[in-house]
N, C-alpha and C positions, 0 to 999 in steps of 0.2 A: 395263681394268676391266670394258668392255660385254661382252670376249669373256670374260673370266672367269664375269660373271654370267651370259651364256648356255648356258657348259658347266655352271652349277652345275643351271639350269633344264632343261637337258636331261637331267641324271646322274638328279634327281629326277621329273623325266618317265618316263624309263626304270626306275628303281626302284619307282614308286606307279601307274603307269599305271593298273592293275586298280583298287586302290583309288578311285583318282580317276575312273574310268566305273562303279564300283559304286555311289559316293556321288550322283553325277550321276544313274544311272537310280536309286535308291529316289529323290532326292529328287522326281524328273519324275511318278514314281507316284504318291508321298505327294498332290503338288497336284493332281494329275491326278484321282485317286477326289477330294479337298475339292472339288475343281470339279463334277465331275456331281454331288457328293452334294447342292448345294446349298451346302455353306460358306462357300466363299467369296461368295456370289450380293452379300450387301450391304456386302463390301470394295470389290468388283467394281463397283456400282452408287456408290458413294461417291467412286473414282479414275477412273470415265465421266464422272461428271458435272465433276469439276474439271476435266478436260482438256476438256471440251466447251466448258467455259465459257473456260479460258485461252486455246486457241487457234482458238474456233471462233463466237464470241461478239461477232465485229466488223462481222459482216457489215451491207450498207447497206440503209435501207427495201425491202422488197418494190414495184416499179413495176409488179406485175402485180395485186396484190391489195389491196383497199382493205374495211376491217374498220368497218360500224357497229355502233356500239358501246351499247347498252341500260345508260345508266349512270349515276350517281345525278343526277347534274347532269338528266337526260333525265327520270327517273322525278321529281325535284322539281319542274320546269316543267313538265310534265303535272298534277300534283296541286296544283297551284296555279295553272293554269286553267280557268278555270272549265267555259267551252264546250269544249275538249278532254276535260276531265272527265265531262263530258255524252257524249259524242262516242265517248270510249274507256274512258270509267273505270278503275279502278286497274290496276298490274301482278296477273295478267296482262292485257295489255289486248283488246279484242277485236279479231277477225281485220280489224276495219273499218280500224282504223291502219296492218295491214300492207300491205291494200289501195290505203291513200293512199301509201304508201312506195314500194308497187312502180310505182303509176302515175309518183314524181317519177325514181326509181333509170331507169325507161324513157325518160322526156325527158333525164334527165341523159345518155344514151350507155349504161349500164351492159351490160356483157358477158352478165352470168350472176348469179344472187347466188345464196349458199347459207345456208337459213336453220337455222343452227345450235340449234333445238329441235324439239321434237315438237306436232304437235295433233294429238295421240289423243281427245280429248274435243269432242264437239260445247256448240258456246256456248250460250248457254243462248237466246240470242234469235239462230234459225237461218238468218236471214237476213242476218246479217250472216259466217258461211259461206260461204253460195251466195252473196253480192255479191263476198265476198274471190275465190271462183271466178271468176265473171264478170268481176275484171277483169282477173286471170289471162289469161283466155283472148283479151280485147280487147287489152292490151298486146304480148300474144305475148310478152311478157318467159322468157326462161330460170328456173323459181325452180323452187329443189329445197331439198326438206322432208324433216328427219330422222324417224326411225323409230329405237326401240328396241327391244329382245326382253327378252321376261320368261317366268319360270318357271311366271307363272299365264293368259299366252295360249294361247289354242289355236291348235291345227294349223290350217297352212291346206290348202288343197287343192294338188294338183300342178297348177304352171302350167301354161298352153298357149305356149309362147312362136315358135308361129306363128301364134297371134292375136294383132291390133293390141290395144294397151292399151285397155281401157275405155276410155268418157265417160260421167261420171255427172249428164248433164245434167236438169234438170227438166225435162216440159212446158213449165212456165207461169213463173214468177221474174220478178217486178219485183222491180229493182233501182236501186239511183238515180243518176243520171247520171255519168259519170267526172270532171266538169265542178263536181261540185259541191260544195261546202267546209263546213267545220264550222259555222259559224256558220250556215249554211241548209240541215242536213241533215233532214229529217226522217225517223223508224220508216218502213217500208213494212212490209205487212203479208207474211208470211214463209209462203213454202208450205212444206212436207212434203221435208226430204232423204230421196233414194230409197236403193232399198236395193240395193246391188249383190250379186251371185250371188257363190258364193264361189271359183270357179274366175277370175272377171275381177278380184276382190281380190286373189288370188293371184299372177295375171299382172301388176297394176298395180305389187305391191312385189318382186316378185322378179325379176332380172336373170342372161342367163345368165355361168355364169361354169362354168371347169373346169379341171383340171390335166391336161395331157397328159403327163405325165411317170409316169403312176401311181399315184400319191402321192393318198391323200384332199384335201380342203380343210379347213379350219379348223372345227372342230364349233362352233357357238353354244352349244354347251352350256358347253364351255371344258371347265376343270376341273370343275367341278360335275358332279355324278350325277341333277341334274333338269331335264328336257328344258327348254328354249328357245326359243322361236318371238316371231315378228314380234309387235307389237303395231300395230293397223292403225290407221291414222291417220279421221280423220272423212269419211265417203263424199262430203261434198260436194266434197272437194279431188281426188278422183281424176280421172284424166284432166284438170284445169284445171294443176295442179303439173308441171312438166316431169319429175319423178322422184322417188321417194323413197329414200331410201339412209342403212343403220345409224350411231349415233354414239355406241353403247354405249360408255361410258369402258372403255379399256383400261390400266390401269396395274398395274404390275410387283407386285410382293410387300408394299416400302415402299409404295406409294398414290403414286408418282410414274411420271407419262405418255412415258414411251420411248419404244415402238415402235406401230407401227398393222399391222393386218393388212388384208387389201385385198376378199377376197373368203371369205363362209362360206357353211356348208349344216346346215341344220334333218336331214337327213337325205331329204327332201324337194322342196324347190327349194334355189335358191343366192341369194346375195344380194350383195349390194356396198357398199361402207361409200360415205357421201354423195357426199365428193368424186373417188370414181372414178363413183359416177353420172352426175355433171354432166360427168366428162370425156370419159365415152363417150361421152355427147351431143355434145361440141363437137369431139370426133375422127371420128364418125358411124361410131363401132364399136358393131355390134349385138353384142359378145362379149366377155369379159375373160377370158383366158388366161395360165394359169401355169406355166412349165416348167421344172422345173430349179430355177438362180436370177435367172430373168428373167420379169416381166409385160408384157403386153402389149397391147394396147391400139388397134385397127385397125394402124396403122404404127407406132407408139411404142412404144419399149421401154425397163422401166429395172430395172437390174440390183436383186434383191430375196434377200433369206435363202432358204436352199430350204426351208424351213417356211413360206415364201409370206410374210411379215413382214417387215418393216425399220425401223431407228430412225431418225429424226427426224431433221433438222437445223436445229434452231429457229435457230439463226444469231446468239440474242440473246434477250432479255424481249420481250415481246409489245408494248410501248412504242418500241422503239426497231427493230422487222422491221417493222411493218407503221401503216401512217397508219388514227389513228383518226380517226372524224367519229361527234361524238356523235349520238343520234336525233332530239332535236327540233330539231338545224341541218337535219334533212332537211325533217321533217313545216316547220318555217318556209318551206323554200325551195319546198314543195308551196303552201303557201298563198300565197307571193307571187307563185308562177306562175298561180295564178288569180287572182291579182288586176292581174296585168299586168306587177308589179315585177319588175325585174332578178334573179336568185338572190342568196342572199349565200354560196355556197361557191363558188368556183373552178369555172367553166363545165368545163373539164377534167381535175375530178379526179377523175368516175367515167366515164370515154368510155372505151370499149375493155376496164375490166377487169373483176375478178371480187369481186364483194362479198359480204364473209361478214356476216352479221349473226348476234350473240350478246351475252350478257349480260356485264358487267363489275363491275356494281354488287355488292357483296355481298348485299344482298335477291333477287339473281334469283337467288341457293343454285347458281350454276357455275363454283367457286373449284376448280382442281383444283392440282397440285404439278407439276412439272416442274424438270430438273435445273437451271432459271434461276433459279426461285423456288419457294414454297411455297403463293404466294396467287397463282397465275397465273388469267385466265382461263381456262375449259374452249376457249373458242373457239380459242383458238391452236394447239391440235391441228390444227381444219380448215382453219386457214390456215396452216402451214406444210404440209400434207399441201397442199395446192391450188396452191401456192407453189410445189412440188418438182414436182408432176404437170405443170407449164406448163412449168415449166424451171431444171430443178434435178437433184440427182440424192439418191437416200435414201443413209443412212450403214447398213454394211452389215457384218455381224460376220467377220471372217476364219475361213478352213475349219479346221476341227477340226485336218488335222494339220500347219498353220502354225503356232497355238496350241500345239500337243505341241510342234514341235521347235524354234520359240524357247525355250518352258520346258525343254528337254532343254539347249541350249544357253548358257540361261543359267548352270544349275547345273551343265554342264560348266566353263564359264569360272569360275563361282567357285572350284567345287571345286580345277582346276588353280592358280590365278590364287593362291590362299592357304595351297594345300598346295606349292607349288614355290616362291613368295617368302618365304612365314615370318619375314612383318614385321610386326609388332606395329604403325602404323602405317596400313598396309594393311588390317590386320585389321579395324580400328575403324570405317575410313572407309569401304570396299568396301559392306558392305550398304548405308550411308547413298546414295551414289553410282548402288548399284545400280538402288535405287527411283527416284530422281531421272531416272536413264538411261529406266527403262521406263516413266514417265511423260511428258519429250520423247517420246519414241519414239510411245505412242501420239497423244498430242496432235498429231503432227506429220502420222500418217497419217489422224488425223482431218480434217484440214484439209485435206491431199492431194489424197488419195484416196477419201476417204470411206469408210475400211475401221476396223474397228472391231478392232484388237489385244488380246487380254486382259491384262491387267496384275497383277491378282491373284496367277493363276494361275504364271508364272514368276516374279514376286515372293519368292511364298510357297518356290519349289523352289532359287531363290539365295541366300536369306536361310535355309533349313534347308539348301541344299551350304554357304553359309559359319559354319555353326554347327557342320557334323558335318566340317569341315573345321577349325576350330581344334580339335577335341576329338580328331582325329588329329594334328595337331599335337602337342598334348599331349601325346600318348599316343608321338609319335616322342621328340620332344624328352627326355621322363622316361626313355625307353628309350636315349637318349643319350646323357642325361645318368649313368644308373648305368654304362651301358657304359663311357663316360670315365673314372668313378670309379675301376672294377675295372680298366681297362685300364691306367690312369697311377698309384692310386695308389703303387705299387711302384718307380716309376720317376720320380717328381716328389716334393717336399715335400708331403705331404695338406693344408696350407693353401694351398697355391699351386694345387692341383687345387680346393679347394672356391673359393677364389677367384674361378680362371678360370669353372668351373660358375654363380656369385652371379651376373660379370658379361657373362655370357652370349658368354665368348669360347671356344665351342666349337670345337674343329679342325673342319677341312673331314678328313673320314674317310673322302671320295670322293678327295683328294688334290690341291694347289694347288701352286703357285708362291711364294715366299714367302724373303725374303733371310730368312740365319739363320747363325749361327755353332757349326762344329762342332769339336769337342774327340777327339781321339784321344793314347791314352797305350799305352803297352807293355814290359814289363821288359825291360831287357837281359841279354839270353843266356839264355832261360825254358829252353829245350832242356836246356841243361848243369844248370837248376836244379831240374830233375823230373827228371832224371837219379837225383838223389842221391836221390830217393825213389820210385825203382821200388819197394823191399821195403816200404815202407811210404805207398804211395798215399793211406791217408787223414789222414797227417801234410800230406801235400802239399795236400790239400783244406783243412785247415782253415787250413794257412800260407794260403794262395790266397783264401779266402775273407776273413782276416783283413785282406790287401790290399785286396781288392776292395773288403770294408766300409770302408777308412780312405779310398780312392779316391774312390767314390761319397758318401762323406757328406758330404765337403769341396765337390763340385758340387752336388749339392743343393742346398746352405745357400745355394748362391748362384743359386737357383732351375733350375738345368738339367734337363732333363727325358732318364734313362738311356736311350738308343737300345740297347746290345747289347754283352753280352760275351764276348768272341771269345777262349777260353783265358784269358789274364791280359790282354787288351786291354779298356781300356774303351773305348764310342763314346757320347758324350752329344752332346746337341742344346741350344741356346738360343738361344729366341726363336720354339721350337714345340715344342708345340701350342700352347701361350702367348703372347701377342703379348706379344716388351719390345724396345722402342726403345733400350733402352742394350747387348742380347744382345752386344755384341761386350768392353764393359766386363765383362759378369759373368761371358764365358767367360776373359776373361784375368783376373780376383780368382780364379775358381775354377779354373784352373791353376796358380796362384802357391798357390794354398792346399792342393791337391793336392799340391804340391812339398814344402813344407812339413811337412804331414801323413804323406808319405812318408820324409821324413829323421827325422821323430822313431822312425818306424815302423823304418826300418834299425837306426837305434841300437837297439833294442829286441832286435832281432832278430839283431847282433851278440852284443849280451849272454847271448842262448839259443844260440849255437850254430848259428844257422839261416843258408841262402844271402841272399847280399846283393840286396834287389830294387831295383835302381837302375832310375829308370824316364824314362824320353822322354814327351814329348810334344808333338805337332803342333795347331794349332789356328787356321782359317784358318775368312774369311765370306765369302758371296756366295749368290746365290740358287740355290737349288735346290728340287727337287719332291716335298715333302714328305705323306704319307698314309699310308694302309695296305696294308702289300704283302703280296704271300705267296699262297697258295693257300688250296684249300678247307679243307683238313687245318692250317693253320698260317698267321698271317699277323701281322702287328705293325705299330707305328706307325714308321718311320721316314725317314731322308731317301736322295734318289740325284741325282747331278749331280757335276761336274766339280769343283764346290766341296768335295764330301767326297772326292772321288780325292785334289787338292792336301792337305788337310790330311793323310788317311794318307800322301802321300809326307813332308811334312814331318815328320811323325812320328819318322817313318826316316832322314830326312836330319839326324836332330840326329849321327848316330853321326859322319857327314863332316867335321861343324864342332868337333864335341866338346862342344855346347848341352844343355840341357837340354829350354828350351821354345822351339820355333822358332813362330812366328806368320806368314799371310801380309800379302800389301799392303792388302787391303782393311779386316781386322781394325786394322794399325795406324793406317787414314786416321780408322774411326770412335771408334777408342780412344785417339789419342795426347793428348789432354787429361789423363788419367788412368795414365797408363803409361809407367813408363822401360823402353827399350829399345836395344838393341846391333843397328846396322845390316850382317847376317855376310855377304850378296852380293846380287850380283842372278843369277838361274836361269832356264834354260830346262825347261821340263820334256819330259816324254817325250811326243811326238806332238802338243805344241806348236812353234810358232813364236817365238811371241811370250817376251820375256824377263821377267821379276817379281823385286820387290823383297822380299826374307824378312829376317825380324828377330829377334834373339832376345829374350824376353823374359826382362827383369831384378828388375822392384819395380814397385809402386803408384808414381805421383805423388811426388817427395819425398821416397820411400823408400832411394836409394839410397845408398851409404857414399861416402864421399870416394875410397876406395881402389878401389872397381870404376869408380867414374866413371873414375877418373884410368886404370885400364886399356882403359876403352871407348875414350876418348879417343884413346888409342895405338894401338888397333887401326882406327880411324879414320882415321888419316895414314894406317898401314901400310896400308891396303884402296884407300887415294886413290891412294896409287906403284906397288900392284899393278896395279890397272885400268890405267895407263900403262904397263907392262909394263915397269918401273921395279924388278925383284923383288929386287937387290941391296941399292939402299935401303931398300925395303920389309922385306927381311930383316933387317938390322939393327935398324931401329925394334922388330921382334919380338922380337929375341935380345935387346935391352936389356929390354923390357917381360916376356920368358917367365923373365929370370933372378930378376924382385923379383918375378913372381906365376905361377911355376910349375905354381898349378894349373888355373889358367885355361884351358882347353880350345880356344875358339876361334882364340886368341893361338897355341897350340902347333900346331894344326891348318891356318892359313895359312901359319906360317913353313914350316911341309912339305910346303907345295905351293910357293911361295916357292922353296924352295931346291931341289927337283923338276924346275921351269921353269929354272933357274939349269943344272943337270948336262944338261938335253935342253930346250929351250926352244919349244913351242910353234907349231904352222905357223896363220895367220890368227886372232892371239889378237883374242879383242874383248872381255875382263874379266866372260865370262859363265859360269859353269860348269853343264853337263848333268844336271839331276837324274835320273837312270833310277830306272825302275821298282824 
């Protein structure tokens, strides 16, 4: 059965091919333009996000990065004390508390912190600026401060970036001790923030950065058509700050945060988003370099989109990647450190690493979307992006023509996959399966590899090969199905053709294997009987067709389907192109009815004057290989195999027995439930070995007379004493049995072989007689 269905897949392989790579490349096209056109962009950002999240969303807390967190719990306790109140007043609060943070984040161990907003705005009491500076510069702490760009800053000047960064120190600044705590802080009186030149504001926020590949960097402008430029944060922090670095939200189309870009350019200088700032600090790379699809970074490289971009691997919610510690567990643990007390957070949960600080609360307005959630903090950008720069790797989109020829490949495989099985079954489940498939698929390289597969895009060109794939279906099938119509109705019952057509048991028209029962009949002595109408040949046609019609109608009825008629021979088939499991029953009723339908037809035809058509017939089953044969110019449905040689000899062989309808072995094992029959020898046929048992056919079931039984019977003994080469006795069994049924032909035709054997008897008899050709 597997080899049959693979010749069937191969025959239509071979047949469709072109159509099946035509369908495949429009459908690669079709997604191929929906994909750059933008179409598919938020099916695409829809099947990213659920595979990021099924397979990539388990990952364990970040041990590298530790997240304070500005959050309501923080902003309550604050406004509900009193002296903090005094101290720092409301969100936003003043630079004095970050001050106190950074001094405890420096006794705590802390590595590096990066402080996820902007002071562009000087405070209004500016001393508490230049204090946040100075303690900056005392702790020596790592802190790097965001920068954004906007459409209404100006130009800066061209860095110098082989001058050292600015220091925008005062003269004169008092400031009040590092030592000293809320409850005993008092105002100092605030000198004058200087004003720095604009070529060392320039240098302070820009960083070099470049593509050696060619290729521009990233414009700040973006899409927009209105220039961009830094917004410069308040002179007091320059040079106190370890760095400043962009944290312009970048999000997709939808307003959800994917991808980060690493370095841009004003047209002007270059710049670097935060957390590559802080890492070129702590890699002690004076350059950030882009090639190709890799960044780089003193030593460190990590493979990046060549548009200089990559998406994220947030690993999870921002809850569950990364440890928060709210802000006033800090500012408490500041104050117990001056007061002597032990900390209350974990002596080692900020030693060593990298602290982001951002807002959480919904009042600090930094809820951004991301493919985890909808209300994520903003901050979890810069700490997954900090997260992956330490050690990690970004998730990164596959090249353009991996995406083409998986989608080539997809909507090849449908295309083949539905156009060469054409199963209804298949049909329905295939695209469902489809999607399923290239959704593992990219989740899995997600999680891999960190490669980013499109899924849209070959989605969209299997699900349109399996649409334009049953609609050729269709279009075969209806093409098949009239073809079967025209082809069979002629030669089949027209219900048994619309039938077979309803129940979708179309022939195989490329040609199968297939047991089947065939029927051959032929007038005796047709020579002599067109003899008589040489002068008038179209008498002979219409006697001939008149046969032919009483012949073929009697098989029909009984579903047979007309294979060919050869002069006055008919060749029918049953049990194709039609499947029937009883074909060997219906070709022996529609022999026996054939018979019948021919003796009334004689009689008729005596009465006219006309030749007698006494007819034979052979009719034996077994498998053979049934389709359509023939040439370019002519070709038909019919059968070939050994099994239709045996029935035409038996056909021939009734003249031997003096039979009418001879049957083989096979025919009487699947039909003797329903069939009486006269067993007339057993045969060897020509260019066989092997011997076979032939029968004549008598009646249906129950159909027979007392008087032919009673002759069968006798001819029974007499066949049992022949096979023993017994032929004396045998003859007489016959000569009693030929005198009370004379017309009996079988009966008359062994006694004269019988008595044959008797005058010259036989050298190595074995009770088998030679059928020849």
């Amino acid at each position: 059965m597997a080899g049959e269905t693979w010749k069937i897949i191969q025959e239509r392989w071979r047949h469709h091919r072109l159509p099946m790579l035509g369908v495949a490349l429009v459908a690669t096209l079709i997604a191929g333009a929906a994909q750059w056109s933008g179409r598919l962009e938020g099916t695409e950002h829809i099947a990213y996000d659920e595979a990021l999240i099924r397979y990539t969303g388990d990952r364990k807390a970040s041990g590298q990065v530790v997240v304070v967190a500005i959050d309501q719990q923080s902003i309550d306790a604050i406004s509900q004390d009193a002296q903090l109140q005094v101290n720092f007043g409301n969100w936003p609060y003043t630079r004095t508390l970050w001050a106190r943070v950074a001094q405890e984040l420096k006794a705590a161990g802390a590595r590096a912190v990066l402080f996820d907003a902007v002071m562009d705005e000087r405070a209004s009491d500016e001393s508490a600026d230049l204090g946040f500076a100075q303690v900056l510069r005392e702790t020596g702490l790592p802190f790097y401060v965001g920068m954004v760009s906007s459409g209404s800053a100006k130009p800066l000047a061209r860095a110098d970036f082989q001058s050292p960064v600015p220091l925008a120190t005062p003269e004169s600044a008092p400031q009040p001790p590092s030592d000293t705590f809320p409850d005993e802080f008092e105002d100092a009186p605030a000198p004058a923030t200087p004003v720095l030149e604009a070529g060392a504001l320039a240098r302070a926020l820009a960083f070099p950065a470049s593509r050696t590949d060619g290729k521009p960097l990233q414009s700040l402008q973006g899409t927009s058509r209105v220039p961009r430029y830094p917004v410069p944060p308040t002179p007091a922090l320059v040079g106190a700050v370890s760095g400043f670095g962009l944290v312009d939200t970048e999000a997709d189309g939808d307003g959800s945060m994917r991808r980060t870009h690493f370095a841009f350019t004003d047209g002007t200088n270059t710049y670097v988003t935060l957390p590559v700032r802080m890492m070129a600090d702590l890699l002690g790379a004076k350059e950030v370099t882009l090639s190709g699809r890799t960044l780089r970074m003193g030593e460190r490289t990590w493979h990046v989109d060549a548009d200089g971009s990559a998406a994220l691997d947030y690993g999870g919610p921002l809850e569950t990647r990364f440890q928060q510690v709210p802000l006033i567990a800090v500012l408490d643990d500041w104050i117990r450190r001056g007061h002597g007390k032990p900390p209350g957070l974990d002596p080692a949960l900020f030693r060593g690493k990298v602290v982001v600080i951002g807002g959480t609360a919904v009042g600090v307005n930094d809820i951004k979307a991301t493919p985890f959630s909808s209300t994520q903090p903003g901050l979890v950008k810069q700490a997954t992006v900090v997260d992956t720069l330490l050690s990690g790797a970004f998730i990164t989109d596959a090249p353009a023509g991996v995406d083409l020829g998986l989608t080539f490949l997809v909507a090849l495989v449908s295309a083949v996959l539905l156009m060469t099985a054409r199963w209804t079954p298949l049909e329905v489940v295939w695209p469902v399966a489809l999607v399923a498939g290239l959704f593992v698929l990219t989740g899995l390289l997600l999680k891999t590899s960190h490669t980013h597969v499109r899924m849209a895009m070959p989605a969209l060109a299997g699900v349109g090969a399996s649409m334009a794939a049953l609609a050729f279906n269709h279009l075969v099938a209806n093409r098949e199905t009239q073809f079967i119509r025209q082809a069979f109705h002629r030669f089949m019952e027209p219900k048994l053709v619309e039938q077979m057509i309803r129940s979708r048991q179309l022939p195989r028209l490329d040609g199968e294997n297939k047991e089947i029962t065939a029927f051959f009949s032929d007038i005796r002595g047709f020579s002599t009987f067109s003899e008589r109408f040489k002068e008038d040949p179209r008498q002979l046609v219409r006697i001939l067709n008149t046969y032919l019609t009483t012949v073929s109608g009697a098989l029909l009825r009984e579903g047979g389907c007309l294979d060919k008629y050869i002069g006055d021979a008919v060749v029918c088939l049953f049990g194709a192109p039609m499947a029937q499991e009883d074909h060997a029953v219906r070709a022996c009723r529609g022999a026996l009815a054939a018979k019948a339908a021919v003796e009334a037809l004689r009689q008729d035809f005596r009465a006219k004057g006309f030749p007698d058509v006494y007819t034979r017939i052979g009719v034996n089953s077994a498998v053979n290989f049934v389709g359509n044969f023939g040439s370019d110019q002519l070709f038909s449905y019919t059968a070939i195999g050994d099994g239709m040689n045996l029935a035409a000899r038996l056909e021939g062989a009734n003249k031997a027995y003096g039979s009418v309808i001879m049957i083989g072995p096979r025919t009487y094992e699947l039909a003797r439930e329903h069939i009486e029959v006269r067993e007339l020898d057993r045969v060897r046929v020509a260019g066989k070995t092997e011997a076979v048992t032939v029968y004549e056919l008598l009646a249906l079931k129950g159909q027979l007379d007392a008087s032919t039984r009673h002759t069968v019977a006798r001819y029974h003994e007499a066949l049992g004493l022949y096979r023993e080469a017994r032929f004396a006795e045998a003859a007489a069994v016959l000569e009693a049995e030929a005198a009370r049924s004379p017309e009996d032909g079988p009966t008359g035709k062994l006694l004269e072989r019988c008595r044959e054997y008797l005058e010259s008897p036989p050298e190595n008899f074995d009770g088998v007689a030679n059928l020849e050709k």
